[in-house]
N, C-alpha and C positions, 0 to 999 in steps of 0.2 A: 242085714236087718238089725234096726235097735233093740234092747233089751224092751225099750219101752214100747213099742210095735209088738215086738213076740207077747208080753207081756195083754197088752191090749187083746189082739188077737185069737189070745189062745182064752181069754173070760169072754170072748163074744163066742166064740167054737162051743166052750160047753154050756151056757148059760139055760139053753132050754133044757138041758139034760139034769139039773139041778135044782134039788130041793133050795129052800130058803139059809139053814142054819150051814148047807155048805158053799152057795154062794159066797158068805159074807166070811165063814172061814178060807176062801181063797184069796179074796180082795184082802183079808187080813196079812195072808202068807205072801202073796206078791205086794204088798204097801212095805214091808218090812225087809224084804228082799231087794225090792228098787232102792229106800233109803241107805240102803247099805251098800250097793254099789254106784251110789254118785261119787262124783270125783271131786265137788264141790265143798271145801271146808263146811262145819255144822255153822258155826259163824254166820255164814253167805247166806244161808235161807232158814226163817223161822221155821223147824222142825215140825210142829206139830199143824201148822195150816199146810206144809205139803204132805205130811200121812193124810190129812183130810181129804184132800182134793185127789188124792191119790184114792182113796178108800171110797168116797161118798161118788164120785164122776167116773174116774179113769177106770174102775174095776169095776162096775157097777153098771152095765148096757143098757139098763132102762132108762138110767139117770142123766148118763154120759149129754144126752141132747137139751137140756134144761141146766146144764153151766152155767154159774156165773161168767157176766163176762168179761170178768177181772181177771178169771183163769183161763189160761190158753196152752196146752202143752206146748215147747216146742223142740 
């Protein structure tokens, strides 16, 4: 399994279980955790539009289905 699967995964498992201000403290701590272990130089991808899309979609289960659809994990 991917980091980015476990990661997805495990904010859809607790999401009802969670107030608001720890939601967004998790999609904080996994957006910062996934940027750091890409393998890809900081070069290759504007930094801050993948914490975005990482933080506002990928961690975020409500949101996840109303992506842009410029972003596609893959």
């Amino acid at each position: 399994m991917s980091w980015y699967k476990f990661a997805v995964e495990y904010v859809d498992a607790r999401w009802p279980q969670l107030g608001g201000n720890s939601r967004k403290n998790i999609a904080k701590t996994l957006t910062a955790t996934t940027i750091a272990l890409l393998r890809a130089k900081r070069t290759q991808f504007p930094p801050a539009a993948v914490r975005t899309a990482l933080r506002e979609w990928a961690f975020n289960t409500n949101r996840r289905p109303t992506r842009p659809e410029t972003w596609r994990p893959s």
